[in-house]
C-alpha positions as CSV (number, residue, x, y, z in Angstrom):
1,X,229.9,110.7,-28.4
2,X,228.0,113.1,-31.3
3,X,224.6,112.3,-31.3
4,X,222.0,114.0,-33.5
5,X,218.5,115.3,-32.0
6,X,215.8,115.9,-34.7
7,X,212.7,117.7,-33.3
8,X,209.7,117.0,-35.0
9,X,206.6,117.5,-32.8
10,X,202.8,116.6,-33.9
11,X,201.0,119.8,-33.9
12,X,202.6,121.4,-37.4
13,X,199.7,124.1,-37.6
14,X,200.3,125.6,-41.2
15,X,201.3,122.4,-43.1
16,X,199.2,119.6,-40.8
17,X,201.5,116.9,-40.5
18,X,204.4,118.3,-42.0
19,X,207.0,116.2,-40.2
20,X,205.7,112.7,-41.8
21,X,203.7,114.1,-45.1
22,X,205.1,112.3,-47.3
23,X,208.1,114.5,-49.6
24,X,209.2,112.6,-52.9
25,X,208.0,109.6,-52.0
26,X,208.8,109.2,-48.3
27,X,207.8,111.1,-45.0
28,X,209.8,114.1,-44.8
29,X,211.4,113.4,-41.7
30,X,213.0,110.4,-43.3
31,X,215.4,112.5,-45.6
32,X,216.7,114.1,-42.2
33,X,217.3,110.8,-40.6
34,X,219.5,109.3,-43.9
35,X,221.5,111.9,-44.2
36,X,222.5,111.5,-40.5
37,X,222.6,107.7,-41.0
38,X,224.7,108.4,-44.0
39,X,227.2,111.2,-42.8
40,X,228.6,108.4,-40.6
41,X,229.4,111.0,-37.9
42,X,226.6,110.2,-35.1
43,X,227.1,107.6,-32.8
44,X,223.5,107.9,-32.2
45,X,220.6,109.5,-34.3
46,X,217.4,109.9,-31.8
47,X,213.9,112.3,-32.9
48,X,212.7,114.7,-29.5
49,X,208.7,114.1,-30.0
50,X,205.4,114.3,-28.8
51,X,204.0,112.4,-31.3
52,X,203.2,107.8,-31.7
53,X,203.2,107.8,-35.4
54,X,206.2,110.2,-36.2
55,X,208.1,108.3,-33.2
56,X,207.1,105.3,-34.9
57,X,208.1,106.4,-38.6
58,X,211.5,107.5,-37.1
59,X,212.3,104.0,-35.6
60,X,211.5,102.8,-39.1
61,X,213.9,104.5,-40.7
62,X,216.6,104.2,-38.2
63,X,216.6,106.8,-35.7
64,X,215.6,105.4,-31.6
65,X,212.9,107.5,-29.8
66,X,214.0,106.6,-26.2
67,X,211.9,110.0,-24.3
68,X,208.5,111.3,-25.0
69,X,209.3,115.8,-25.3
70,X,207.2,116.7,-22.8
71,X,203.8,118.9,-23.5
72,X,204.9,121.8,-22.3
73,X,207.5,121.7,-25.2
74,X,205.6,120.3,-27.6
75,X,203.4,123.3,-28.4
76,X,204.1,125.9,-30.7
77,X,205.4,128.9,-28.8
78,X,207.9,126.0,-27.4
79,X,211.7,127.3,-29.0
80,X,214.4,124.9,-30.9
81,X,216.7,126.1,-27.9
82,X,214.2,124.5,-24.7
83,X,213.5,121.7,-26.6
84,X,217.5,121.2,-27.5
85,X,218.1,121.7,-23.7
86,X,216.0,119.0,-22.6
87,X,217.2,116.4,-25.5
88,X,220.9,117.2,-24.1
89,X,220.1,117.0,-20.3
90,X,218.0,113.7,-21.0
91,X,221.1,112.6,-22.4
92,X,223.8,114.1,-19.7
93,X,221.1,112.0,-16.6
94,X,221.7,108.8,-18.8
95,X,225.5,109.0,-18.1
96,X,226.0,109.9,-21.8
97,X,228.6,111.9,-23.0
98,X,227.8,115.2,-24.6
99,X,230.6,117.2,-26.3
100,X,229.2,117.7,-29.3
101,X,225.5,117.3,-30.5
102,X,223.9,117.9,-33.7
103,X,220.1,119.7,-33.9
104,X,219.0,118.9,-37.4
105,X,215.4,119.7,-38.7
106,X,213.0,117.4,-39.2
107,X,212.0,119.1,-42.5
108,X,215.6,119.5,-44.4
109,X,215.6,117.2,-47.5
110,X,218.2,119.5,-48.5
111,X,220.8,118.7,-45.8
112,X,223.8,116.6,-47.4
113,X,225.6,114.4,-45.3
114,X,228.8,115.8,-46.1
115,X,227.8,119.0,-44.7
116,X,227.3,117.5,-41.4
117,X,230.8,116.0,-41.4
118,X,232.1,119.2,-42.3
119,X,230.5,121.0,-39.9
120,X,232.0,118.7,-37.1
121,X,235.3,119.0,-38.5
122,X,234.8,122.7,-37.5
123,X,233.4,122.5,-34.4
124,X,236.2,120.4,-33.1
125,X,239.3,122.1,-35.1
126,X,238.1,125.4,-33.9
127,X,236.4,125.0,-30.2
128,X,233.5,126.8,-31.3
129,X,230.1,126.8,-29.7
130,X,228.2,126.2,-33.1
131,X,228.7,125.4,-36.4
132,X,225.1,126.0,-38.4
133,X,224.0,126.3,-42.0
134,X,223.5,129.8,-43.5
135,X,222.9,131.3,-47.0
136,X,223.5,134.4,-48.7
137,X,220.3,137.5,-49.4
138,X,220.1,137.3,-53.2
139,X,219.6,141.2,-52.9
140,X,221.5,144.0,-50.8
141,X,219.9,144.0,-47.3
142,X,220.8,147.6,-47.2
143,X,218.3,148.5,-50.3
144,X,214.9,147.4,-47.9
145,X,212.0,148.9,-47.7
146,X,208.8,148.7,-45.9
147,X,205.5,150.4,-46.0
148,X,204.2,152.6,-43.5
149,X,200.7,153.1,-42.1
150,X,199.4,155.2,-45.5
151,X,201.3,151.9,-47.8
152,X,204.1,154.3,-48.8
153,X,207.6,153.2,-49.5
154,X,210.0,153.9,-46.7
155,X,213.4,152.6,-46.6
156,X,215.1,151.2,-43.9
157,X,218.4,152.5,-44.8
158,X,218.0,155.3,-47.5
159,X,222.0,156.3,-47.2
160,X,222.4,153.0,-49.6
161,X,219.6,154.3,-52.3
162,X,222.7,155.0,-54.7
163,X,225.2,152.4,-52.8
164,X,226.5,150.3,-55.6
165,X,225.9,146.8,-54.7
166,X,229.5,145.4,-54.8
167,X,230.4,148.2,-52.4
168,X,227.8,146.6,-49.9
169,X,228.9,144.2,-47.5
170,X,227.5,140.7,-48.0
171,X,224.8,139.6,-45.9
172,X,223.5,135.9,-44.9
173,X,220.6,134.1,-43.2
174,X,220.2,130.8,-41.3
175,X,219.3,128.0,-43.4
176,X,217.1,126.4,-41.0
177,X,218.7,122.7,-41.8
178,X,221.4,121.9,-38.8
179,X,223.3,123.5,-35.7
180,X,226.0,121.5,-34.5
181,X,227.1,123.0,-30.8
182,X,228.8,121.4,-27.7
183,X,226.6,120.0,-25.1
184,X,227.3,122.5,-22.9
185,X,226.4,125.4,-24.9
186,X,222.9,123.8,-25.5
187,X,222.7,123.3,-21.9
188,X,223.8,126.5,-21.2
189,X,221.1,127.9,-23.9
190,X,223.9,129.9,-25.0
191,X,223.1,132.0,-28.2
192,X,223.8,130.7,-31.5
193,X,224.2,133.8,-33.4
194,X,227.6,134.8,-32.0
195,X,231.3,135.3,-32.3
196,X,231.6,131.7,-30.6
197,X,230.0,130.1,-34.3
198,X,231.1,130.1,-37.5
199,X,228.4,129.4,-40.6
200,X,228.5,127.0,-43.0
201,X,227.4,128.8,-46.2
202,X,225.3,127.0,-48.7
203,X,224.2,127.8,-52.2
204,X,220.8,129.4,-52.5
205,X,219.5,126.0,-54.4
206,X,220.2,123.8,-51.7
207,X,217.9,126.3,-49.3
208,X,214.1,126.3,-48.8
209,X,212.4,127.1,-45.8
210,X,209.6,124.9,-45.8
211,X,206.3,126.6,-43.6
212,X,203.5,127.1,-45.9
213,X,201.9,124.8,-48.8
214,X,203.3,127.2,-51.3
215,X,207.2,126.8,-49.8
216,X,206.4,123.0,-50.1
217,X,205.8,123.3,-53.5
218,X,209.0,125.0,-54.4
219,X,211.3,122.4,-52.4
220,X,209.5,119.5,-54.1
221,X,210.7,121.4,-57.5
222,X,214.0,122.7,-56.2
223,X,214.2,118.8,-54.9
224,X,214.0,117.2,-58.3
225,X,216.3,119.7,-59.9
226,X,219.0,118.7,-57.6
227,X,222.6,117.0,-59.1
228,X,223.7,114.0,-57.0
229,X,227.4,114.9,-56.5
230,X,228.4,116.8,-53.8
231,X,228.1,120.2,-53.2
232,X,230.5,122.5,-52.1
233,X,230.3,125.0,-49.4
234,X,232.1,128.1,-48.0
235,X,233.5,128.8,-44.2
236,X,233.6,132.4,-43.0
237,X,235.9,132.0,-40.0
């Protein structure tokens, strides 16, 4: 059985409400649940929450809400791996079987469903413990810098001040929009960033972490720019 979880607790400090606020015309969470609906991949699509109204929204749109998360995961120091834990173990005590599971963010309007088909594909060719979306730094890590205490420039690798750029090795960054793993490394909270997963990579258009007004602003703009055909993807594995 794959089923997809979608956290999407109440308290969202920086953007109140993010998980329901409505994005292009329906609550954000909405997005998340079609493209599940529409990837034709789960068998079920259920929403780990806290919360009346976004359970409530969620079963409108056609995901089930069959738990309440418990408080002590439903604050904000609570991590996508404890709440992915319990979602999968509430599953295993219901008899379900739970070889591979989907997390996918509440707030990815981004996400296309054939990415999450893909992504399975992968999962199960290969016998990995994750398959999760990533995109490429627009800029060589390696040129970085920071400030110290006086707000000087230090960089954090000054060998590569005169690296070329095409003789830096590429680097990447989670896309914060899925993680497909097998049930057991969930309940095993075994580490996603690993030589057990492989990436998904994703053009830079199709990625927008969404955790301040001003990041909502450019996904509602990077939304409307969006083609409708499919996008393609690359596989480093």
């Amino acid at each position: 059985m794959n089923t997809a979880i979608i956290p999407a607790r109440g308290g969202s400090q920086r953007i109140p409400r993010k998980n329901i606020k409505l994005f292009h015309g329906r609550p954000m969470i909405a997005w998340s649940i079609q493209a599940a609906l529409d990837s034709a991949c789960f068998d079920q699509v259920l929403v780990s929450t806290d919360d009346d109204e976004i359970a409530a929204i969620a079963r409108k749109y056609g995901a089930a809400t069959p738990f309440v998360r418990p408080p002590k995961l439903s604050d904000h120091h609570s991590t996508t791996g404890a709440v992915m834990q319990h979602a999968v173990q509430w599953l295993q005590d219901q008899g379900a079987d739970v070889s591979a599971v989907c997390c996918l963010y509440a707030t990815a309007p981004f996400v296309q469903p054939g990415d999450l088909q893909y992504g399975l594909q992968l999962l199960q060719a290969q016998a990995l413990e994750y398959v999760f979306s990533a995109t490429g730094y627009s800029f060589p890590i390696q040129r970085a810098f920071y400030l110290d205490a006086h707000g000087r420039v230090q960089m954090f690798q000054p060998e590569h001040l005169l690296t070329r750029s095409q003789d830096l090795p590429e680097a990447f960054h989670d896309a914060g929009q899925f993680y497909w793993g097998s049930g057991q490394a969930w309940l095993e909270s075994k580490p996603i960033f690993s030589a057990q997963s492989v990436p998904l990579i994703l053009p830079a258009h199709r990625v927008q972490d969404i955790d301040t007004p001003q990041d909502w602003l450019r996904a509602e703009q990077l939304f409307a720019l969006q083609p409708t055909q499919t996008f393609s993807h690359k596989v480093y594995a």
